[in-house]
C-alpha positions in Angstrom: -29.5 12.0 -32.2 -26.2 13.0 -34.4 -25.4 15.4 -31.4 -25.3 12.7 -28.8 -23.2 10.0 -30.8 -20.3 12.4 -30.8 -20.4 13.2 -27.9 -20.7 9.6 -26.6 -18.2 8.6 -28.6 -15.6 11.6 -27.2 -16.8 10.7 -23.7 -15.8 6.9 -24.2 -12.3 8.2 -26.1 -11.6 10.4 -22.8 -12.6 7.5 -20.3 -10.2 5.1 -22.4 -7.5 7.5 -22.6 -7.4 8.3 -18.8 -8.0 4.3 -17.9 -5.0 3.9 -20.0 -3.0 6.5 -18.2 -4.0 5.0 -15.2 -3.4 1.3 -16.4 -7.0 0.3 -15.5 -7.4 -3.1 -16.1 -11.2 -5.2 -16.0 -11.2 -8.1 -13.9 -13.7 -11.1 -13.5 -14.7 -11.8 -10.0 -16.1 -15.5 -9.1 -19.6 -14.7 -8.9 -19.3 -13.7 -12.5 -18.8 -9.4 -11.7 -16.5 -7.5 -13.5 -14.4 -4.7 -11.5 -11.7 -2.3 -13.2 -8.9 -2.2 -11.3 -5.3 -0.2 -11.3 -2.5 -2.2 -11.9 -0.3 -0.4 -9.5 -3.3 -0.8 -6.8 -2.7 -4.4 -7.2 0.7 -4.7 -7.1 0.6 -2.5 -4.1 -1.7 -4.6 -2.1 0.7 -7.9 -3.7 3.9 -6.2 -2.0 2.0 -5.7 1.1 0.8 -8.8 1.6 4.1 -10.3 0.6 5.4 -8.7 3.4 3.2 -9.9 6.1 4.3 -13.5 5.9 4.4 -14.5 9.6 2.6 -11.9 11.4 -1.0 -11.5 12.8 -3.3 -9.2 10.7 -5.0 -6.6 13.4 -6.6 -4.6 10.9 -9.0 -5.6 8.3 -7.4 -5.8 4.7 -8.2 -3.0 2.3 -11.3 -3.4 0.1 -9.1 -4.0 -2.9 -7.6 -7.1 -1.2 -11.0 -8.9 -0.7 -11.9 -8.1 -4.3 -8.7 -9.4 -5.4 -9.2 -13.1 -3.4 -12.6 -12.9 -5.4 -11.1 -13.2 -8.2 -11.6 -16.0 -10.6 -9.2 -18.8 -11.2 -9.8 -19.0 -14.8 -9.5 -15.2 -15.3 -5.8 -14.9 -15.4 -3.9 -18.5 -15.0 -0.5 -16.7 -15.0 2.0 -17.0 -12.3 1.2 -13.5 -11.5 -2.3 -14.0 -11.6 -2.3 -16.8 -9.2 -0.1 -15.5 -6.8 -2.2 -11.8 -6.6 -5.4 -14.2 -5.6 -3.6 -16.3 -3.2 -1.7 -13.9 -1.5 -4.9 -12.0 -1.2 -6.9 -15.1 -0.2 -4.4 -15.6 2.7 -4.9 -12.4 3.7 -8.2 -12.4 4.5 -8.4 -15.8 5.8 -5.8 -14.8 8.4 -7.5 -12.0 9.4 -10.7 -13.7 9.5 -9.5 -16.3 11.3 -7.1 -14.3 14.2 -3.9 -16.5 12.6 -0.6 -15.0 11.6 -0.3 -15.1 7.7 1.3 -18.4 6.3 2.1 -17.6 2.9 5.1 -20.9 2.7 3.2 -24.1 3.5 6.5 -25.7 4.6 7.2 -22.8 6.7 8.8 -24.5 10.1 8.8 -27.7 9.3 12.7 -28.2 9.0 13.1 -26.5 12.5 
């Protein structure tokens, strides 16, 4: 037994280390999951979907984009937060749907 504890410990200090190199972050889904995440996979998949305002999806949005508009409300109220699950919620639901993506509700209503 005193030959495994050190080396769970060292295994858990090496898993930390390398999540925190990789700024792995733990997330809460809705249905009460937990996923870890990179922080630069989800500000990729943000910038991408920022950038699709207007246009019809063809292809199906990554897996990380579905997990993120899983994510729960409650999890991270920022403004960051919020906008990561909606942009990734109108993702989806446009792709679902066969719609262009309609991230500005007001969008054309002044033309």
């Amino acid at each position: 037994m005193s030959r495994a504890d050190p080396l769970s410990r060292r295994l858990v200090a090496i898993e930390k280390q390398r999540d925190g190199r990789r700024m792995m972050h733990t997330h809460r889904l809705a249905d009460g999951r937990t996923v870890r995440l990179s922080t630069l996979d989800v500000l990729d998949a943000v910038h991408d979907g920022l950038a699709l305002d207007g246009q019809h999806v063809t292809e199906p949005p990554p897996p990380i984009v579905r997990t993120l508009a899983q994510l729960a409300p409650e999890d991270d109220t920022s403004m960051m937060g919020r906008l990561t699950r909606a942009v990734a919620a109108e993702w989806c639901a446009a792709y679902d749907q066969g719609r262009p993506v309609t991230l500005y509700g007001d969008q054309g209503a002044s033309a």
